[in-house]
Each structure stands twice: as C-alpha cells, then as structure tokens.
N, CA, C and O of each residue as an XYZ file, in Angstrom:
812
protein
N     -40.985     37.959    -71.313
C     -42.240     38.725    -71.298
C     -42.270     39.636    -70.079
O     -42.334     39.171    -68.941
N     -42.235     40.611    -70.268
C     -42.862     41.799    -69.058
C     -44.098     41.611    -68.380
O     -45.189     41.703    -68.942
N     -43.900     41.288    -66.912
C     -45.036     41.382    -66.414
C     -45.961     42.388    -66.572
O     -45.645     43.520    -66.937
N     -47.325     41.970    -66.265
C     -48.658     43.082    -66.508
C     -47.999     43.872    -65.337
O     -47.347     43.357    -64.429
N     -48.324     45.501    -65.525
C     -48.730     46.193    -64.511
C     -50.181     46.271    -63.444
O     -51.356     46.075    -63.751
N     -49.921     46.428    -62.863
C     -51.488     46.451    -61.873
C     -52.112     47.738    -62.391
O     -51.555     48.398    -63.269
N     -53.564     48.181    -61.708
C     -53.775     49.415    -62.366
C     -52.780     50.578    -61.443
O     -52.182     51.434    -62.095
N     -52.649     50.560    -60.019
C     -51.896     51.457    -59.638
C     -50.400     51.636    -59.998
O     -49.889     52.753    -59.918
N     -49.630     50.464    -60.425
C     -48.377     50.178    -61.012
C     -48.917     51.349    -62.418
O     -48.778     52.572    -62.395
N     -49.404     50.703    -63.308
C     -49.706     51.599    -64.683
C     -50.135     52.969    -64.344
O     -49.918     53.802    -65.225
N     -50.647     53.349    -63.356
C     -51.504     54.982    -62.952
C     -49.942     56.130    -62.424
O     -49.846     57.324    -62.707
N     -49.099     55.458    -61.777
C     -47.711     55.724    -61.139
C     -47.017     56.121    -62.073
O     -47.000     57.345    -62.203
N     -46.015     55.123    -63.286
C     -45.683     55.226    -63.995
C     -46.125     56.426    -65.314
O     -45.289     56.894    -66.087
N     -47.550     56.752    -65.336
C     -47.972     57.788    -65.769
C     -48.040     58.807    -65.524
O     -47.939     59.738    -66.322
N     -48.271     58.897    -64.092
C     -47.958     60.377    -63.234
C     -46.465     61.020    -63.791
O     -46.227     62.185    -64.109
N     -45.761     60.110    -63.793
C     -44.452     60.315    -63.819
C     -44.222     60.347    -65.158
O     -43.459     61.306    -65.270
N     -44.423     59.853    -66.362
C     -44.260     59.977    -67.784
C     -44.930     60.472    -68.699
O     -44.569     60.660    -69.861
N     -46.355     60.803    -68.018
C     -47.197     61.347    -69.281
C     -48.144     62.326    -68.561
O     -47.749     62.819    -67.505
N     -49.153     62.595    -68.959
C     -50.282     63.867    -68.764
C     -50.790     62.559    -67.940
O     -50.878     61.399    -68.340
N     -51.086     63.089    -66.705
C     -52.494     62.115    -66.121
C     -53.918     61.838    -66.516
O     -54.703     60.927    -66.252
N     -54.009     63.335    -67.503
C     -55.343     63.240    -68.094
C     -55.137     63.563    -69.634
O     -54.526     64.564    -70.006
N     -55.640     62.731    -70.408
C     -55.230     63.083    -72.168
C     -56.415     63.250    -72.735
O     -57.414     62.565    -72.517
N     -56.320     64.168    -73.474
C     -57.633     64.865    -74.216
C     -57.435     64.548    -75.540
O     -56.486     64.839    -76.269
N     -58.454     63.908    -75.775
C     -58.189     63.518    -76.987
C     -59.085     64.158    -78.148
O     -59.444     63.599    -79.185
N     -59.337     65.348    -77.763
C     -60.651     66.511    -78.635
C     -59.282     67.745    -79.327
O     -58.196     68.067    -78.845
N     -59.948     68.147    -80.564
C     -59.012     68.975    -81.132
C     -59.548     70.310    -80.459
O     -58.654     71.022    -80.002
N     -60.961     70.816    -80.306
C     -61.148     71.712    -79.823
C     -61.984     71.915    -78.340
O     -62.693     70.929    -78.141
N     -62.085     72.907    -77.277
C     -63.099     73.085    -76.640
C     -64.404     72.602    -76.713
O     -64.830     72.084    -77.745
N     -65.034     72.722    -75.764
C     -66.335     72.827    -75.492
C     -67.113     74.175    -75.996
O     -66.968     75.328    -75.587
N     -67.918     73.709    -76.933
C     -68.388     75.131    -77.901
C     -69.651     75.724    -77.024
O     -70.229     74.954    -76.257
N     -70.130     77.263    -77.153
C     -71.094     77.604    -76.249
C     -72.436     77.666    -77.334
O     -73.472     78.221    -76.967
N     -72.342     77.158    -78.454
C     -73.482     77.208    -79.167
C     -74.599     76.065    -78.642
O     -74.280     75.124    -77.916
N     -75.735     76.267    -79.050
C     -76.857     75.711    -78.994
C     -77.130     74.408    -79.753
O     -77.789     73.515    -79.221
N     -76.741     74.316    -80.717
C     -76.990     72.960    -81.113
C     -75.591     72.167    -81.386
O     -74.520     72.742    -81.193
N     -75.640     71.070    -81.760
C     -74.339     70.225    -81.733
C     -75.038     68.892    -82.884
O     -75.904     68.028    -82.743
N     -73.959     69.386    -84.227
C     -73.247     68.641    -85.618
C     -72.842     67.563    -85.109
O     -71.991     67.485    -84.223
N     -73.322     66.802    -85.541
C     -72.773     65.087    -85.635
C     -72.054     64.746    -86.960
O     -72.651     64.944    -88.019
N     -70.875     64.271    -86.953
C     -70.451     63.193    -88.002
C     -70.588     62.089    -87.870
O     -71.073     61.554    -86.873
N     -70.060     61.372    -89.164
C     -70.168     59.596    -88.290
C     -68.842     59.603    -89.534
O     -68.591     60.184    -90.591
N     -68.224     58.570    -88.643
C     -66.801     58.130    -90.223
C     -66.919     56.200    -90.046
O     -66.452     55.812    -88.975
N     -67.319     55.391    -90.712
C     -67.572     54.343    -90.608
C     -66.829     53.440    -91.198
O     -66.737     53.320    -92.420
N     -66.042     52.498    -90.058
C     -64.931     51.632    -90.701
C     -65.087     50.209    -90.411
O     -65.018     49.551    -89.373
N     -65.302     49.950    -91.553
C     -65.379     48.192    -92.006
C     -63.770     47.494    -91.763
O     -62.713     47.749    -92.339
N     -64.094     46.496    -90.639
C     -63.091     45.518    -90.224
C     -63.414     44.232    -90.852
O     -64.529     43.991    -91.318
N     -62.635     43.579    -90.861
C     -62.102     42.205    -91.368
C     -63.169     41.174    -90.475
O     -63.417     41.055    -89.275
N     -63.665     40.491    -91.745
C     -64.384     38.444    -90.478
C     -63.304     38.712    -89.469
O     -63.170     39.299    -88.395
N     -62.444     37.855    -90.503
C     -61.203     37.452    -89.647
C     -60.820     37.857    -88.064
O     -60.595     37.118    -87.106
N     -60.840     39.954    -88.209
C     -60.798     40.270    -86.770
C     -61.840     39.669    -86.033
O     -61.688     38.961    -85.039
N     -63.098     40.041    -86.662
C     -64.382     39.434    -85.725
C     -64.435     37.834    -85.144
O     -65.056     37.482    -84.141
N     -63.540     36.866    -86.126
C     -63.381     35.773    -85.592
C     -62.204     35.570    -84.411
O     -62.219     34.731    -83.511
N     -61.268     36.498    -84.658
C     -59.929     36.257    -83.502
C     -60.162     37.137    -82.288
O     -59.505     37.130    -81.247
N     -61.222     37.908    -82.596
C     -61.978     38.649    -80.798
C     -62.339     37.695    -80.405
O     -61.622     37.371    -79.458
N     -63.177     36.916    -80.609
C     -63.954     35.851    -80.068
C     -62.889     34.335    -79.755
O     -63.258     33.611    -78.830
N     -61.893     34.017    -80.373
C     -61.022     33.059    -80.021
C     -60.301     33.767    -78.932
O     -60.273     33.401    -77.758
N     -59.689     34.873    -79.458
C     -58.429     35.443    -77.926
C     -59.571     35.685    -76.811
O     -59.324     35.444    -75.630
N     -60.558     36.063    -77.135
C     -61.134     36.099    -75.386
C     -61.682     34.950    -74.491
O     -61.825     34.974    -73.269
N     -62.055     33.578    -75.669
C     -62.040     32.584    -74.848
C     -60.598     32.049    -74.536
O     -60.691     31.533    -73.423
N     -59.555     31.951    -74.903
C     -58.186     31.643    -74.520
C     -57.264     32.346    -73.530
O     -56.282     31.953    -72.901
N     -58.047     33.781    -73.612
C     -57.313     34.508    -72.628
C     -58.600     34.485    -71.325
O     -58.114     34.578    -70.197
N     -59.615     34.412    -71.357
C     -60.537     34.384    -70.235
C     -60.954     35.515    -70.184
O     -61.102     36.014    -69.069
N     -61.293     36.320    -71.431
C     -61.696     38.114    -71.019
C     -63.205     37.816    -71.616
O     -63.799     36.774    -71.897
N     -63.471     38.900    -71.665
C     -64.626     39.488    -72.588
C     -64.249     40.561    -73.587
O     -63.546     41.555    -73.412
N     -64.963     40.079    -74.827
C     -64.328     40.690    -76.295
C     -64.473     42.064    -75.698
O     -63.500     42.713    -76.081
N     -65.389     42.929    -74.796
C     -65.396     44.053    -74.175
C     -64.095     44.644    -73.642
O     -63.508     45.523    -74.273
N     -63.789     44.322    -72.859
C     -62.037     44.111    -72.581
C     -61.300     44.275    -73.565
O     -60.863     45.426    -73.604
N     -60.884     43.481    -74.579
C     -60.424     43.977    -75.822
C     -60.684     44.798    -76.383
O     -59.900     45.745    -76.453
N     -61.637     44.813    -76.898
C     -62.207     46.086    -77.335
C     -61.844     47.622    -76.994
O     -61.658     48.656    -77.637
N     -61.842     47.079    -75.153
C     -61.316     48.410    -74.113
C     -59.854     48.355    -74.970
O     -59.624     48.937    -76.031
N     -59.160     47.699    -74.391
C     -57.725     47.606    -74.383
C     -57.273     48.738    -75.859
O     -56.756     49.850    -75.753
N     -57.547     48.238    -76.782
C     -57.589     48.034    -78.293
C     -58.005     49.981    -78.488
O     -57.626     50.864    -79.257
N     -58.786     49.920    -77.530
C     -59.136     51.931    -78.204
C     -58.390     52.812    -77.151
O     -58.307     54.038    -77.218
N     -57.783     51.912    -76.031
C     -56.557     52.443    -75.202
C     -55.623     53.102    -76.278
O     -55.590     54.277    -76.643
N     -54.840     51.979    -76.707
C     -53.818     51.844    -77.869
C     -53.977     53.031    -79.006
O     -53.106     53.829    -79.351
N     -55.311     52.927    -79.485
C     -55.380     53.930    -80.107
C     -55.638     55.455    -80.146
O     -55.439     56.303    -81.015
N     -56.210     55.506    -78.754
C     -56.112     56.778    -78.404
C     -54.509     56.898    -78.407
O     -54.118     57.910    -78.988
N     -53.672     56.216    -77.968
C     -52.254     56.086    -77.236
C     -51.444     56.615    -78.674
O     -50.545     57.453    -78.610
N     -51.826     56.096    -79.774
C     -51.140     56.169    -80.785
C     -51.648     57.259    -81.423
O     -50.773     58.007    -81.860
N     -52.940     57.650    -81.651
C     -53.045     58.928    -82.350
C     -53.524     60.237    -81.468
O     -53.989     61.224    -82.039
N     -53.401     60.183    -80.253
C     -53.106     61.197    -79.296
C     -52.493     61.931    -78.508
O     -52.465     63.142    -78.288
N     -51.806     60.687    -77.945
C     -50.611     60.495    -76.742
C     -51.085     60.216    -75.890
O     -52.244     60.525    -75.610
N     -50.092     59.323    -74.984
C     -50.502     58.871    -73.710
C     -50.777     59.518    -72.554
O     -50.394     60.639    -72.221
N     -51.674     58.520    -71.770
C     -52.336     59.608    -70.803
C     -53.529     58.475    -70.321
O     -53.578     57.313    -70.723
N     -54.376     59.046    -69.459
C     -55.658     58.583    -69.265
C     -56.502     59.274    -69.507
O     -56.211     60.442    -69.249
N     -57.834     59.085    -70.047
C     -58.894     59.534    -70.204
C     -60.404     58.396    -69.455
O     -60.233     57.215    -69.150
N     -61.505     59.002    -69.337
C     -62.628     58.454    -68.867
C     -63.540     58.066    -69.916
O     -63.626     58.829    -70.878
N     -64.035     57.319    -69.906
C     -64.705     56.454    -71.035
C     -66.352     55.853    -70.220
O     -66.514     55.568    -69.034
N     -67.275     55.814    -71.234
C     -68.580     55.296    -70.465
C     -68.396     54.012    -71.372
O     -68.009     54.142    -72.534
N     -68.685     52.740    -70.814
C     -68.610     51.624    -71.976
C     -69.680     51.215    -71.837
O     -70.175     51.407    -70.726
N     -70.391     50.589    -72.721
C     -71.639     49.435    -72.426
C     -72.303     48.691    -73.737
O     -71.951     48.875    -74.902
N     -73.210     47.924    -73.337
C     -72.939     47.115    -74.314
C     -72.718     45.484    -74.221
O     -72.285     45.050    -73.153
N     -72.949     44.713    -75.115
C     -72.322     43.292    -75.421
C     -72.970     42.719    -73.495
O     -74.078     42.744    -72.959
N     -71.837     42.355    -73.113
C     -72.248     41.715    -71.976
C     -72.368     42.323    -70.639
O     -72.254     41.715    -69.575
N     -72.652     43.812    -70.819
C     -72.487     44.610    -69.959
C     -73.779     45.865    -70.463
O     -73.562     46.753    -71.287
N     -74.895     45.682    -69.851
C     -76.681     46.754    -70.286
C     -75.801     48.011    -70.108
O     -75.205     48.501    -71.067
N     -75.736     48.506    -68.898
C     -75.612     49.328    -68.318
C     -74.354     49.833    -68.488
O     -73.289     49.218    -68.524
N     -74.669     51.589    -68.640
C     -73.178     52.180    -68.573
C     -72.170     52.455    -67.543
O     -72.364     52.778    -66.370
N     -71.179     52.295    -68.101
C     -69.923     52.032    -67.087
C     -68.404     53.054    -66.811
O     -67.217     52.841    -67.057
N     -68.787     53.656    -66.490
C     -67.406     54.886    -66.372
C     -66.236     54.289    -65.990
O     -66.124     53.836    -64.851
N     -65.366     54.228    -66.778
C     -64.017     54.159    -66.658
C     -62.568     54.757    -66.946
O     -62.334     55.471    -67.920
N     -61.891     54.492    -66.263
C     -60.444     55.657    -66.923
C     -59.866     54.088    -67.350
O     -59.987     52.916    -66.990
N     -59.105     54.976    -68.445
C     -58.884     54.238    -69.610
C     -57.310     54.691    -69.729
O     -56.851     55.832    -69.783
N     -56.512     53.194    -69.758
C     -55.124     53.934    -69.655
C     -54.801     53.765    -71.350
O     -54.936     52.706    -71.962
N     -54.269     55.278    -72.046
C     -54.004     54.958    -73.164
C     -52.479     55.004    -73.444
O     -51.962     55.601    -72.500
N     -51.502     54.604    -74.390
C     -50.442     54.221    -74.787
C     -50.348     54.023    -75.994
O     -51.180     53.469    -76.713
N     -48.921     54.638    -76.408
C     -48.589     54.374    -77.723
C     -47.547     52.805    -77.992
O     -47.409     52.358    -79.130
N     -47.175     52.417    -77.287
C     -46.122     51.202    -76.518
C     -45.345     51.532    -75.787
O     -45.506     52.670    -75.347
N     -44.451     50.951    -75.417
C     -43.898     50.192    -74.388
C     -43.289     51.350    -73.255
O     -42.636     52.350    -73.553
N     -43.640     50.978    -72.070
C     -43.583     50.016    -71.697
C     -44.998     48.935    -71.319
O     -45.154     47.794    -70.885
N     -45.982     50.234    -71.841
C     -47.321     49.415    -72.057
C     -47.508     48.516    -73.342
O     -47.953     49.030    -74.369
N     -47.242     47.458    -73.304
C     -47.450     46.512    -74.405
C     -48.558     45.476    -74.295
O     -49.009     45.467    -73.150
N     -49.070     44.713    -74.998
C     -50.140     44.461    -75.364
C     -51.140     43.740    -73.886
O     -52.271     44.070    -73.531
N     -50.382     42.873    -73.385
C     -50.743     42.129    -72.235
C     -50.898     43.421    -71.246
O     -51.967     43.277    -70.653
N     -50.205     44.715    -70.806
C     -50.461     45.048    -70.052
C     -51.735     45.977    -70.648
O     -52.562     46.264    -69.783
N     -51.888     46.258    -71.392
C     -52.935     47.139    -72.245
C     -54.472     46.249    -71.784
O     -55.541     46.658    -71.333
N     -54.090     45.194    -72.061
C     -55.295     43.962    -71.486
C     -55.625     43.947    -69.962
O     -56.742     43.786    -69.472
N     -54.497     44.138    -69.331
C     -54.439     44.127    -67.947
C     -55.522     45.394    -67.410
O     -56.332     45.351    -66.484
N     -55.227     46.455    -68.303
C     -55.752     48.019    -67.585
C     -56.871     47.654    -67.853
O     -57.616     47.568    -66.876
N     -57.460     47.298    -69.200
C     -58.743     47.147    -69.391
C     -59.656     46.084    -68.513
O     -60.855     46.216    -68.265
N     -58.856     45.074    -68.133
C     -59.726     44.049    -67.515
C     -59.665     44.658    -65.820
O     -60.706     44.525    -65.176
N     -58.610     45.231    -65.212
C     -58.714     46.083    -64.145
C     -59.736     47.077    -64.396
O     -60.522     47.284    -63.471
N     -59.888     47.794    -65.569
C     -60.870     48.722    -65.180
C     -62.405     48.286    -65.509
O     -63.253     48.826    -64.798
N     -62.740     47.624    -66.230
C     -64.081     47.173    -66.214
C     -64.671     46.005    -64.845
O     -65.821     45.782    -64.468
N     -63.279     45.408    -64.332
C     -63.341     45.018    -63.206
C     -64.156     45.524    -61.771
O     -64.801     44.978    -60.876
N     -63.725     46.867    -62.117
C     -63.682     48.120    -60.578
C     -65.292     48.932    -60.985
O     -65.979     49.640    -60.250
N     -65.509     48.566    -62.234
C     -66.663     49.899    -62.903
C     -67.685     49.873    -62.116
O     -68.137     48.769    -61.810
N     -68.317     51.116    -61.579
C     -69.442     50.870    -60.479
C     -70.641     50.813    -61.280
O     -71.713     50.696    -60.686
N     -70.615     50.898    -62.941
C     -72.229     50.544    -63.157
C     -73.096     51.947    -63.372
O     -74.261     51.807    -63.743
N     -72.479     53.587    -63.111
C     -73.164     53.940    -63.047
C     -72.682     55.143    -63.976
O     -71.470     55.348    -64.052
N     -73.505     55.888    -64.633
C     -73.179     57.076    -65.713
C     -71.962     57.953    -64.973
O     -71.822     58.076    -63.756
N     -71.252     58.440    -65.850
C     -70.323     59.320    -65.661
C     -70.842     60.551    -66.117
O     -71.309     60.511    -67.256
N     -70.882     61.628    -65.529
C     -71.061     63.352    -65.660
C     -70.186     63.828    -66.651
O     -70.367     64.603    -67.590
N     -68.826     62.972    -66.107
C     -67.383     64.261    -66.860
C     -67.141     63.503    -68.290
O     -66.812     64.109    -69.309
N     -67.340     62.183    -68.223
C     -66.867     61.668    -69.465
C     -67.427     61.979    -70.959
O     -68.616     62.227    -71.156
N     -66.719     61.952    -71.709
C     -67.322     62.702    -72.954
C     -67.025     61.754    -74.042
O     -67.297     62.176    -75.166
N     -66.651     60.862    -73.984
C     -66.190     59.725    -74.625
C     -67.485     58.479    -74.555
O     -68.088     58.627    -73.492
N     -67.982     57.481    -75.264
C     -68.974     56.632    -74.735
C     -68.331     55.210    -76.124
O     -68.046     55.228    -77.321
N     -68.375     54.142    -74.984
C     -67.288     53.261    -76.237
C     -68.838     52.065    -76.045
O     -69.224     51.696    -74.936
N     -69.422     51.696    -77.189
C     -70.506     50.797    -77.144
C     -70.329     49.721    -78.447
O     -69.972     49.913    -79.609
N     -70.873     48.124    -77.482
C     -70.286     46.984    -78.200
C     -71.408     46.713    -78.422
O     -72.367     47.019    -77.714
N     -71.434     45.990    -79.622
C     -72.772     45.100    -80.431
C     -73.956     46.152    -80.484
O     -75.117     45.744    -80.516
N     -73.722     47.234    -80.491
C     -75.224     47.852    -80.837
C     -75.808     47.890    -81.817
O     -75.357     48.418    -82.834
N     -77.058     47.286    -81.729
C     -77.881     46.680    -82.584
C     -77.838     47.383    -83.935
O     -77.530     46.690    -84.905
N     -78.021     48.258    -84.059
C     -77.911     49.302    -85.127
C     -77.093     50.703    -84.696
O     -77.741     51.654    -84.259
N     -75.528     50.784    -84.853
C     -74.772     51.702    -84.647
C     -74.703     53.129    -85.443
O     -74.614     54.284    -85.026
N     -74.780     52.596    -86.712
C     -74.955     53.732    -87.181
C     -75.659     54.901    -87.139
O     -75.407     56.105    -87.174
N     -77.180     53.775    -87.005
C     -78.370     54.929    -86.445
C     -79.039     55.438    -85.362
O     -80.132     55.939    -85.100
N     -77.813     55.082    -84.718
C     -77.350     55.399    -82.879
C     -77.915     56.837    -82.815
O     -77.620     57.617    -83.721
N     -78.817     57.286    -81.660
C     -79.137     58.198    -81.822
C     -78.528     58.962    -80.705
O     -78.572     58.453    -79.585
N     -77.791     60.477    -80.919
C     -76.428     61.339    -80.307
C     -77.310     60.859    -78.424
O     -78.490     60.670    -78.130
N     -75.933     60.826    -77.513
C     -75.946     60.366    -76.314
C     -75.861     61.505    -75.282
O     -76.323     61.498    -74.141
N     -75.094     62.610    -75.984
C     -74.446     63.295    -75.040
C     -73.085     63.594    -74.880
O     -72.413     64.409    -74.250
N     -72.924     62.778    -75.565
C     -70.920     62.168    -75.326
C     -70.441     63.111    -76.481
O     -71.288     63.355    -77.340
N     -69.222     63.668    -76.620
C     -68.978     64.141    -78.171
C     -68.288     63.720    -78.839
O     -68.016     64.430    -79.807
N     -67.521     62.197    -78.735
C     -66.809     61.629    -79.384
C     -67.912     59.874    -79.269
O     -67.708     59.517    -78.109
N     -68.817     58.856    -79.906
C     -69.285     57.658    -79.736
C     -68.494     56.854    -80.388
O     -68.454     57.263    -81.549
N     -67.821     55.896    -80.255
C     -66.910     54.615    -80.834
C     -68.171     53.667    -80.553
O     -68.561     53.555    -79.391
N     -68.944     52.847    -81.793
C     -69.630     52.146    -81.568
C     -69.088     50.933    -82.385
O     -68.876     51.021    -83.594
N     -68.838     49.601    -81.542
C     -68.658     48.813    -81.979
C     -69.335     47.319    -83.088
O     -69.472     46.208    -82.575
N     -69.472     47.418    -83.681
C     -70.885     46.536    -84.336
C     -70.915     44.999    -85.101
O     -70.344     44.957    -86.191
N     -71.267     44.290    -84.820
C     -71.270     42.637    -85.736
C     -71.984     42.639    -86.747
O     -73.190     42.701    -86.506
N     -71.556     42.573    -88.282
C     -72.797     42.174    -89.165
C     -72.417     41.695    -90.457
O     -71.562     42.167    -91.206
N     -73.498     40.241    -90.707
C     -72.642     39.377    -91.525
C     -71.748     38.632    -91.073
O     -71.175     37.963    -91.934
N     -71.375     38.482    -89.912
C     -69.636     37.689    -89.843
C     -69.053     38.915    -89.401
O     -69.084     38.990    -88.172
N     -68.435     40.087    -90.063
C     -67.403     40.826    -89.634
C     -68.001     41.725    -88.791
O     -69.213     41.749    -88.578
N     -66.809     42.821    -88.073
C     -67.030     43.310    -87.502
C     -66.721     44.998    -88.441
O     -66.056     45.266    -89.443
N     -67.446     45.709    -87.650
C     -67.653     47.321    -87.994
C     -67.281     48.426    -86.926
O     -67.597     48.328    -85.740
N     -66.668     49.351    -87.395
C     -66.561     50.564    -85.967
C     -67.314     51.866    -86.704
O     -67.125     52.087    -87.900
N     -68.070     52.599    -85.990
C     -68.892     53.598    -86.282
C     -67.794     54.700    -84.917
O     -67.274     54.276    -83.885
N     -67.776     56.270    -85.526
C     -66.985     56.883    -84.959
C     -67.909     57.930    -85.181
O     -67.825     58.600    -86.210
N     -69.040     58.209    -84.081
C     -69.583     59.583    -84.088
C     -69.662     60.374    -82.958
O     -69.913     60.215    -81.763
N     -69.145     61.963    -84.280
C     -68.406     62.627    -83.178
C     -69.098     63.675    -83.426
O     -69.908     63.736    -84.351
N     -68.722     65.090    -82.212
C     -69.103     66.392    -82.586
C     -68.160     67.336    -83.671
O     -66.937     67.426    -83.780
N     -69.104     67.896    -84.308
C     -67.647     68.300    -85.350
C     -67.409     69.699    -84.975
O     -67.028     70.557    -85.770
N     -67.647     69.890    -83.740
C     -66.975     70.733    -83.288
C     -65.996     71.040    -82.359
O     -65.420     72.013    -81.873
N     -66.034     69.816    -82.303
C     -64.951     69.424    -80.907
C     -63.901     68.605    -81.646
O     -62.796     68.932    -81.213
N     -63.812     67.738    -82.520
C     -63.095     67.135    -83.210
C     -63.096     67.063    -84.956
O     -64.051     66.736    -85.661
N     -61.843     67.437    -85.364
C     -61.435     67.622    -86.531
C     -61.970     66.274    -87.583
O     -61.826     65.288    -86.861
N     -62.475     65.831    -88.843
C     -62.305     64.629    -89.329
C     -61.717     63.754    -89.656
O     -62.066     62.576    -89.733
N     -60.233     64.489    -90.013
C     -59.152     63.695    -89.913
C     -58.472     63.214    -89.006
O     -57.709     62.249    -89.028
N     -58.866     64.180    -87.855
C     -58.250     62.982    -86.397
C     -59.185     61.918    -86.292
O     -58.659     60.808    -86.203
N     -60.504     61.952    -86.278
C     -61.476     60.573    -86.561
C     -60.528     59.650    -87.661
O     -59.822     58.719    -87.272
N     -60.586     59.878    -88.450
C     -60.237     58.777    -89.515
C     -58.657     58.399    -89.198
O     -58.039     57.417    -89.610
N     -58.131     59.600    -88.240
C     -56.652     59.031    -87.930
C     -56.915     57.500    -86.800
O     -56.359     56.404    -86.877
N     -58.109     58.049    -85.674
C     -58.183     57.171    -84.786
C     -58.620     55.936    -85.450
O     -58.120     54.849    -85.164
N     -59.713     56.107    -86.496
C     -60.178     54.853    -86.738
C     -59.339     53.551    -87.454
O     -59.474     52.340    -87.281
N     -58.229     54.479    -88.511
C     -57.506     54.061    -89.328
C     -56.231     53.081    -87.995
O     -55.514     52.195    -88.460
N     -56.168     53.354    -86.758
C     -55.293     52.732    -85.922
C     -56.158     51.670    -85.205
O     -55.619     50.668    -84.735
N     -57.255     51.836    -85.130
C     -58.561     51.030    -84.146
C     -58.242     49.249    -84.740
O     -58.298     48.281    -83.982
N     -57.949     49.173    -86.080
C     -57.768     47.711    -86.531
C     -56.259     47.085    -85.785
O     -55.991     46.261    -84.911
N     -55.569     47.913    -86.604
C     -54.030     47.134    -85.796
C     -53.874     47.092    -84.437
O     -53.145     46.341    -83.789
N     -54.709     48.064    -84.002
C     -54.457     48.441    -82.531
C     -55.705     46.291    -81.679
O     -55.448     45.618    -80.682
N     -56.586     46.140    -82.515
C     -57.002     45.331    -82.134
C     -56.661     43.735    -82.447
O     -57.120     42.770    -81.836
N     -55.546     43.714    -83.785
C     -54.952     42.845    -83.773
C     -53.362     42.483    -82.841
O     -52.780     41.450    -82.513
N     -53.131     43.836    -82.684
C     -52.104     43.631    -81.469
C     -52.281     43.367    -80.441
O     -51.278     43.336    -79.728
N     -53.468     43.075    -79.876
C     -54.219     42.729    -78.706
C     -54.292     41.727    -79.023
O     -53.298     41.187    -78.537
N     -55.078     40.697    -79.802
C     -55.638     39.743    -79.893
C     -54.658     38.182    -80.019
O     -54.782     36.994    -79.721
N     -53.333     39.399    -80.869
C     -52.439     38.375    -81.165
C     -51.186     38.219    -80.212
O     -50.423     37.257    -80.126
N     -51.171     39.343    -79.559
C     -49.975     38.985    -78.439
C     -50.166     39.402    -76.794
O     -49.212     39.701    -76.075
N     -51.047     39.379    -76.515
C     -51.519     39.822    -75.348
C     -51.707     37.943    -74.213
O     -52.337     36.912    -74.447
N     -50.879     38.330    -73.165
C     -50.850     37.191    -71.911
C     -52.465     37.415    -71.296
O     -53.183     38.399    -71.474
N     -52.705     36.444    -70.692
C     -54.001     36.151    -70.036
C     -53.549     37.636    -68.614
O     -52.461     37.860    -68.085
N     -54.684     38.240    -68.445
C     -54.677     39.220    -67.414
C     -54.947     38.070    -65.916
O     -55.517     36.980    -65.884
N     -54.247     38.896    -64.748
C     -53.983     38.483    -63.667
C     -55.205     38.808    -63.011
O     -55.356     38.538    -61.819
C-alpha cells in the first residue's frame, strides 16, 4: 500500500504534474444579468448510502470527508487534475467551509490518499465563506432539489431519502455544458465506491 500523502506532499507533486488550479467550467463568467439554473438529478444506490456510513465509522472520518474525497475523484476523472476551491457544508458541519480540493484521475493519488486530502482539508477549514469559490458541495440538505441558487455556479448537493442516497447537480447553464454535468455525475457513484471500498484510515 502507498503511503497517504500529506497535504503539502500532494500540493508539490501537483505543482509539478498538473495545473495548480483546475477549472472545471466549460465556459467564462457571462456579463449578463440574470443567471439559468439547471439541476441534473442522480439517484444512488441504499447500498452506497449504507457503506458511507460503515467506511466512515471504520475509517474514523465523517461521511463529509468522503463525500469530499469522492467529488475530488470526480472532478479528477471528468476534468483533469488539479486543485480547485470548494465551499462545503452541511451534515456535521452548519457553516460554510472553503476549501481546495485536490482532484485526480488516479494514481499516484489513489483512494486512501484522496481520503487523506479531504480529511486534511476539512481539517484546516477556517469556517468562513469563500469570495473566489464557485463551486458549493452540500451534505444532507433537507430538501436539495429545491435548494434555492447560492451564488456558486456549479451546487453538488448531497441528499438522504428513504434509505438511499441522491446527488442533485445545479449548475449555471452558462458556465457549464449539460453533458459535462451528467459526465460528472455519471462518475460521482464509482468515484464514491472507490473510496468507501479501498481507502486506509487517514493519518
């Protein structure tokens, strides 16, 4: 097994291999006046919703953490690697939380270290809104769908109902294409069973 990277070990290695900053928007920042919402809404498995909740008591995280880790990956896979800034909040965490978010398609970021960045970065989070981030990743919200727009132009809302779990993906549709949504969302499942199922306890 490959040891976890630290976050400065993982931030290094990126300088050096990838974009330091990854954009994960198909287009600009538009100068119009109002701003189109989509939503693309993807139904996950009990099952996942039951093995978030086992791997994070076995590994000692918070399903938040995973969650992080898990939309790392998928930015990683249907973007390219890089870091981006993320507001998270949610689940066991009120308040929003700015974080850079290391994303990866694999290795040498593999699942444990993917866990590692995430539990390093919600670790360090000062708690307080981010200006630049345009991204906003939110767990258990009560009603996601009818999330009302934040500011952000891409929302990953994470949701429980019934037993399984749900991802709501609302975005600006002017900043992002629909098929890159449904590309990201369509990776958001595997990307969270590869976490859940092979990921080492973070250091």
């Amino acid at each position: 097994m490959v040891a976890p990277y630290t976050a400065d070990e993982a931030r290094n290695w990126f300088v050096v291999a990838a974009p330091v900053s990854l954009d994960v928007f198909d287009h600009g920042p538009s100068e119009g006046e109002g701003v189109l919402f989509g939503n693309f809404s993807s139904p996950l498995s009990s099952e996942l919703n039951d093995e978030i909740d086992g791997a994070a008591e076995w590994l000692g995280v918070t399903p938040e953490e995973i969650v992080l880790a898990a939309l790392g990956r998928t930015f990683g896979r249907a973007r390219g690697d890089g870091v981006v800034a993320v507001d998270v909040t949610g689940g066991h965490r009120w308040q929003c939380h700015p974080v850079s978010l290391i994303c990866a398609a694999g290795l040498p970021m593999g699942p444990t270290e993917m866990l590692q960045g995430a539990h390093n970065a919600l670790g360090s989070a000062a708690g307080q809104p981010s200006a630049k981030s345009e991204i906003l990743l939110s767990i258990d919200a009560a009603d996601a769908a009818a999330a009302p727009a934040t500011g952000h132009a891409l929302q990953v809302r994470v949701r429980r109902i019934g037993g399984s779990l749900h991802s709501d993906w609302i975005y600006d549709t002017a900043r992002l294409d629909r098929y890159s949504v449904e590309e990201m969302a369509e990776q958001f499942g595997p990307a969270l069973i590869g976490i859940t199922s092979d990921a080492a306890t973070p250091l």
